[in-house]
C-alpha positions in Angstrom: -16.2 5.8 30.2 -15.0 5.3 26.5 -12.7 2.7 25.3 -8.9 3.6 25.2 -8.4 4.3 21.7 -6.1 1.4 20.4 -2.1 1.1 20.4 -0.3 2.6 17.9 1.1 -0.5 16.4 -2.3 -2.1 15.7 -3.9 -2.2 12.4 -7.0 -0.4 11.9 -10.4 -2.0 13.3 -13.0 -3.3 10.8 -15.6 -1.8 10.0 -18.1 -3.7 12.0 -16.1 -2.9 14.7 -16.1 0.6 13.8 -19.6 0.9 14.2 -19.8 -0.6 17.5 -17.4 1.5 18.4 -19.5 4.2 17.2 -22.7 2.8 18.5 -21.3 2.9 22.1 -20.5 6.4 21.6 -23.7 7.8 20.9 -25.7 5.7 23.8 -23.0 6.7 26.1 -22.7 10.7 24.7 -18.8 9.9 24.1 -16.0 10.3 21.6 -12.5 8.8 21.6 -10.3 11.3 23.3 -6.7 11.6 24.4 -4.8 11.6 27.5 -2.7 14.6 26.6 -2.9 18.3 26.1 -0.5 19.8 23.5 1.1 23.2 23.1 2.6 24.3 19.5 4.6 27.3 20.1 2.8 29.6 17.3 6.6 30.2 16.2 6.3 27.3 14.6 3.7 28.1 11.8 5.6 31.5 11.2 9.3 30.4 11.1 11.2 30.1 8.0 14.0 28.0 9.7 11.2 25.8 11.0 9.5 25.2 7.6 13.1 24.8 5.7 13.4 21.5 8.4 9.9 20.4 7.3 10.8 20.2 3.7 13.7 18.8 4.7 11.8 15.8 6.7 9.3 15.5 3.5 12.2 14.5 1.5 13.5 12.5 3.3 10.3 10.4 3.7 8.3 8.5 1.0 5.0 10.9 0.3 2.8 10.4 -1.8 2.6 11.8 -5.4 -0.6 10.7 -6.9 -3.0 7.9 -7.6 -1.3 5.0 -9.9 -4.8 5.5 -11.9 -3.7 9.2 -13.0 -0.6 7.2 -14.6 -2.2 4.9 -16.8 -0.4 4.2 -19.6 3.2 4.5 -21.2 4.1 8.0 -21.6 1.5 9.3 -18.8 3.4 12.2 -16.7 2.8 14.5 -14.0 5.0 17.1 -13.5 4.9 19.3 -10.4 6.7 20.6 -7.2 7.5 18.1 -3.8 8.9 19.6 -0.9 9.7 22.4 -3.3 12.0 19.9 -5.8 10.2 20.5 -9.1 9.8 17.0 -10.4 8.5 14.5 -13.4 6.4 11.6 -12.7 6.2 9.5 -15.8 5.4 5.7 -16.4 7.6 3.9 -18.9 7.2 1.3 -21.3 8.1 -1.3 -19.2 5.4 -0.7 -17.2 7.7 0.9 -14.6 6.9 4.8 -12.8 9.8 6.9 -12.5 10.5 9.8 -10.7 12.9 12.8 -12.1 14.0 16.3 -11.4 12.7 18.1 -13.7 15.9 19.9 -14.8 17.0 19.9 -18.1 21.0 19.1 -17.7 22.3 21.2 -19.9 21.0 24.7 -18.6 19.0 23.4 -15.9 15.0 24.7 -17.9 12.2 22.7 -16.9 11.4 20.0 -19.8 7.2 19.6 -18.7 4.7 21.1 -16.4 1.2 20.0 -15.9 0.0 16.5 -17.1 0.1 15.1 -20.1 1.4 12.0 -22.3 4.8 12.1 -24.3 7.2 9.7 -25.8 9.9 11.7 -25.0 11.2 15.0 -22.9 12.0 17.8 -25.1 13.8 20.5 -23.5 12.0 24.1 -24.8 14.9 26.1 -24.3 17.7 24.2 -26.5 15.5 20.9 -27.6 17.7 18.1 -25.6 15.6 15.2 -25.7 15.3 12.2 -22.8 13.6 9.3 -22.8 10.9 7.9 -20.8 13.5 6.2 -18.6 15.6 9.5 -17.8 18.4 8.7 -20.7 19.9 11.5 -22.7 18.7 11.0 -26.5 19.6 14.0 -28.2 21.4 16.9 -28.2 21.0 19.5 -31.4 24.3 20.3 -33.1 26.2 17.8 -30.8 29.2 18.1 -32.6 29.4 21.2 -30.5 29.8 19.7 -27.3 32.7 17.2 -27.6 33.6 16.4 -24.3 29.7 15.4 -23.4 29.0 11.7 -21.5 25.8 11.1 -22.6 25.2 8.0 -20.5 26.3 10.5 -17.2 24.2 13.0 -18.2 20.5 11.8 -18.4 17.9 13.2 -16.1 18.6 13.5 -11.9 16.3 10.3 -10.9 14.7 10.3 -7.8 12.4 7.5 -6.1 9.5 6.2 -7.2 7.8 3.3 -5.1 4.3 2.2 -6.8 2.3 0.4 -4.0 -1.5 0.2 -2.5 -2.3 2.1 -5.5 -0.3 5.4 -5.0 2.6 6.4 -6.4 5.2 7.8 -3.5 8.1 9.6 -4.1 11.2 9.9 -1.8 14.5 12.1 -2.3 16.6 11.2 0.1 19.8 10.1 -0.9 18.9 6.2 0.3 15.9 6.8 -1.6 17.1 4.7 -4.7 18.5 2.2 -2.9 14.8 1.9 -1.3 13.4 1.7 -4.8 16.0 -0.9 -5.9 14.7 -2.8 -2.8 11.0 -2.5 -2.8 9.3 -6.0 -4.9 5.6 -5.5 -4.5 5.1 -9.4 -5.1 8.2 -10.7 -2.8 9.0 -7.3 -0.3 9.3 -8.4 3.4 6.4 -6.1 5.1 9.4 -4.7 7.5 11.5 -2.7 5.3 8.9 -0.4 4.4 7.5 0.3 8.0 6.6 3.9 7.3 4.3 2.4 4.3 2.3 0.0 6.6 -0.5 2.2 7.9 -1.3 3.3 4.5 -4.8 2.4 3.7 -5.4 0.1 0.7 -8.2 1.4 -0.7 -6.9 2.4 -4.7 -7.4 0.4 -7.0 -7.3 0.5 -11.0 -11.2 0.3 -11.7 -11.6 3.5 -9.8 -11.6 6.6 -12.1 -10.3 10.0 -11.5 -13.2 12.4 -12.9 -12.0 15.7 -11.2 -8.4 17.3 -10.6 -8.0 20.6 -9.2 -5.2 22.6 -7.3 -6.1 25.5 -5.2 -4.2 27.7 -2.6 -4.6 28.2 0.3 -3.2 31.4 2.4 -2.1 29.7 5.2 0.2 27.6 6.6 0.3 23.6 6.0 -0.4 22.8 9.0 -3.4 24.9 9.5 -5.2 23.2 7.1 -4.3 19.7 7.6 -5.3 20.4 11.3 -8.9 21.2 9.6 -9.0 17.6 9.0 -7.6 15.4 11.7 -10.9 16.5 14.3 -14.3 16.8 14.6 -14.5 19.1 17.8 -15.3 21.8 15.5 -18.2 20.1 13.4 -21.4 21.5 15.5 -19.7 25.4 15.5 -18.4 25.6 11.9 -20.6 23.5 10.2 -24.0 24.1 11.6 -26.4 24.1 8.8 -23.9 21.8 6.3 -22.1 18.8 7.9 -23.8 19.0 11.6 -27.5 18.1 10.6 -26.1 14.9 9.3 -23.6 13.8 11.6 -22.2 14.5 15.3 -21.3 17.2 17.5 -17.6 15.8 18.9 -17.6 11.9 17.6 -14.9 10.6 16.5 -13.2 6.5 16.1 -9.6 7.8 15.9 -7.2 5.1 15.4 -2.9 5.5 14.6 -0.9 3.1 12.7 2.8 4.2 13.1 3.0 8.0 12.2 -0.3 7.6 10.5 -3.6 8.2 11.9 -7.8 7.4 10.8 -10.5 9.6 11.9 -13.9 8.4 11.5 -17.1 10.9 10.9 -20.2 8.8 11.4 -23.3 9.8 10.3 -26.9 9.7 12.2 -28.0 7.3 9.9 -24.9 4.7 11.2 -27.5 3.7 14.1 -29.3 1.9 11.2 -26.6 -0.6 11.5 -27.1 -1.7 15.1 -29.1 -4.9 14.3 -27.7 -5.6 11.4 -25.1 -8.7 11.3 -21.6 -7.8 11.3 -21.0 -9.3 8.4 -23.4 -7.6 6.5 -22.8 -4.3 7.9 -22.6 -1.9 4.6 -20.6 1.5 5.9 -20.1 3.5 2.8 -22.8 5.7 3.4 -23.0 5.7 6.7 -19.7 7.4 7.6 -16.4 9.3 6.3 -12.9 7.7 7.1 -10.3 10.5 6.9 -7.1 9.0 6.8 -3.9 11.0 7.2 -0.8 9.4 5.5 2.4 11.6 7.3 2.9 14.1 7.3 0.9 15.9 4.1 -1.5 13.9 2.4 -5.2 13.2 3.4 -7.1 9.9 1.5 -11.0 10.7 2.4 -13.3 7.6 1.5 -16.2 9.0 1.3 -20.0 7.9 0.6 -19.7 7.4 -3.1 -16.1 8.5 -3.8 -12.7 8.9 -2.9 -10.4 12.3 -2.6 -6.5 12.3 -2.4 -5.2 15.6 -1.4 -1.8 16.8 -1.1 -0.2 19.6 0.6 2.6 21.6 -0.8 3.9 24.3 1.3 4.4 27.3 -0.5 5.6 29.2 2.2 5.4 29.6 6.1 1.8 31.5 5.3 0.5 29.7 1.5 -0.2 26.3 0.9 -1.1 24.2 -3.0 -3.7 21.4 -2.5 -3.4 19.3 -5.4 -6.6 17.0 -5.2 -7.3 14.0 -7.2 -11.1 12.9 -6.5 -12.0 9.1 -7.8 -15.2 7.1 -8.0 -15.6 4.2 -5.8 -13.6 0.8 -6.2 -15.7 -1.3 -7.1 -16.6 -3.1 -10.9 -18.0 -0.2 -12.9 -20.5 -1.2 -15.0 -22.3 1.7 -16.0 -19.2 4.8 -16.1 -21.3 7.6 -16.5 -23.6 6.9 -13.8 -20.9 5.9 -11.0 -19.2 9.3 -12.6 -22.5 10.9 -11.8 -22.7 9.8 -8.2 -19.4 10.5 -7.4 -19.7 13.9 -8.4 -22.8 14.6 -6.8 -21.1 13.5 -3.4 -18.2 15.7 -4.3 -20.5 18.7 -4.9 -21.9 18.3 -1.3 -18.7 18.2 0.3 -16.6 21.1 -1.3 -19.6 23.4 -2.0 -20.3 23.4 2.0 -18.1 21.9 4.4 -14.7 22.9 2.8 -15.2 26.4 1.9 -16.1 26.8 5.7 -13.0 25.4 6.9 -11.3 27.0 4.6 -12.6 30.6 5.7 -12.1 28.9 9.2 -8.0 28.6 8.4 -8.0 31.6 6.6 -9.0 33.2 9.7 -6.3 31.6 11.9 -3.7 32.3 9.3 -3.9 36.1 10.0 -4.7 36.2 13.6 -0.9 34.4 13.6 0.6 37.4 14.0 -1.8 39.6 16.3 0.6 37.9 19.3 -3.1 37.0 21.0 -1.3 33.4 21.7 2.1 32.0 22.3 1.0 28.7 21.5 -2.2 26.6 20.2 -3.9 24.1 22.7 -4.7 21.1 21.4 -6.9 19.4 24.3 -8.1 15.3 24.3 -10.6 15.8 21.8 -7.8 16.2 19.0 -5.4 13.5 19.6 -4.8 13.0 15.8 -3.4 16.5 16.1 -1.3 15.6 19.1 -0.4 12.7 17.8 0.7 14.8 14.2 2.8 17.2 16.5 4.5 15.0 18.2 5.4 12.6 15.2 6.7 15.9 13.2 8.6 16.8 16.0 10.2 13.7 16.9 11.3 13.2 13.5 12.7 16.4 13.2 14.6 16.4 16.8 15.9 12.9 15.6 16.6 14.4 12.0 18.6 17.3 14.1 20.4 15.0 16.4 21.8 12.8 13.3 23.1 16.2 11.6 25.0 16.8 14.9 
């Protein structure tokens, strides 16, 4: 019989243990499984109501935004949509990331979009000018609005905590006094609970070689389902991921709303004699963490990939993607560059255009009314365990508004 896979409150094993965990797995023909079966009402993926409550929840949660890395320097910005809220990312001169609506207060035009790096926030429509920290500067002919406070009228902040390497945002209305609160040298580890099963695996020697966005016509939850199992890895990816790796084996492991799902390769068996202390995994597995409720950090053999899913819709979903080399001291660039991208060529040229087609394909058999619900069994309990967490929170998040 396998293990019982651990409590939710524990950390994540190490990742010697990992591989004996692993090891046992393939001498016994196992995988870490569940104890539950779970039905999602197929409503669900097509309600509007349903995803205006998600969005909702995402708001009120810190998510995260994008790698620290991708915000270098004073003046670096990112400006997109979170949980439908267009908003600026941008690191000051102090040092300090901020996190706007990006919503000019005058007539309410978007002041950036994309990525770049600016001293200041020019509005296109009228030219009203902010600074890096949100304040009004400028207004052209001001004469011509008397009654103006420009100290009340600077840009709509929103919260920006900077931590493990990511940058999350949260726009709640307790959100800034979250921010206000959170000291990365001094914080006590309880007042960010939802923060504590991120992994810490970022770091500022890493660099970010690709970006890309694409969409995806389907629901969020579709796709993010595509990661959290590898029940499906034998049948959808036969000739690609399969020869390398397992039919059904899987290390999953939950840290508060948070879960890790490991992929082990064939080659992990090389590891069985080997000290645990001198156990090297990188290459011989995939750790796909998901950070709840939308984001996905995949440490993978020679890089890293940060996705995030913004719903679009009850049937399209944006992946914004951030893929980073290694952390580790770079001493040659352009050969860890190298690496990474040939990892990264293997992975989306195969694996994720199948489970993209794969989701693709469930997205429009939604509405064929073939099923009610979807049957998650005990060889996806990082689905379960997503399904349940989103619907607790939302049930609690319903029961407050009451």
């Amino acid at each position: 019989m396998p293990k019982a896979m651990p409590k939710s409150d524990t950390p994540f094993m190490s990742d010697s243990d990992v591989v004996d965990r692993v090891l046992e797995h393939v001498a016994a023909g196992t995988t870490d499984r569940g104890t539950q079966t779970w039905h999602e009402p197929v409503q669900n993926y097509q309600s509007e109501t349903r995803l205006a409550q998600e969005l909702a929840l995402f708001k009120s949660l810190p998510t995260a935004f994008c790698p620290s890395i991708a915000l270098a320097k004073a003046g670096d910005y990112i400006a997109r949509t979170a949980a439908g809220t267009p908003l600026i990312i941008v690191r000051g001169y102090d040092g300090k990331v901020r996190a706007f609506k990006n919503a000019c207060r005058h007539r309410g035009a978007e002041l950036a979009a994309g990525k770049g790096c600016a001293g200041a926030f020019v509005c296109p429509y009228h030219g009203w000018s902010y600074g890096l920290d949100g304040a009004l500067l400028g207004i052209p002919h001001e004469d011509g609005f008397p009654d103006i406070d420009k100290l009340a009228n600077g840009l709509v902040e929103v919260a920006a905590i900077e931590t493990k390497g990511l940058v999350f945002v949260c726009q709640s209305e307790s959100g800034l006094d979250l921010q206000d609160s959170f000291d990365e040298a001094n914080r006590d580890e309880d007042s960010l609970d939802f923060l504590n099963g991120i992994p810490n695996v970022l770091a500022p020697d890493q660099i970010i070689f690709d970006e890309n966005e694409i969409i995806v016509e389907a629901n969020w939850k579709l796709h993010l389902e595509s990661f959290l199992e590898g029940y499906h890895i034998k049948a959808t990816h036969k000739e690609t991921f399969f020869p390398f790796g397992y039919d059904n084996l899987n290390v999953i492991e939950f840290n508060g709303p948070h879960a890790r799902v490991t992929f082990p390769f064939q080659r992990i068996t090389q590891l069985a004699d080997v000290a645990p202390e001198d156990r090297e995994v990188s290459d011989k597995l995939t750790y796909l963490n998901h950070m709840f409720p939308n984001v996905i950090l995949a440490e993978l053999s020679h890089h890293r990939t940060l996705g995030i899913l913004e719903p679009l819709g009850t049937k399209r979903t944006r992946i914004t993607t951030f893929h980073m080399t290694k952390s580790e001291a770079v001493a040659d660039r352009d050969a860890a560059i190298a690496t990474a991208a040939r990892d990264l060529d293997f992975v989306n040229g195969t694996g994720q255009a199948e489970d993209i087609a794969m989701v693709n394909g469930i997205q429009r058999g939604l509405n064929s009314g073939a099923n009610d619900a979807f049957t998650f069994g005990q060889f996806e309990p990082a689905i379960v365990h997503f399904h349940q967490q989103l619907a607790e929170r939302l049930q609690t998040r319903e029961d407050i508004q009451e």
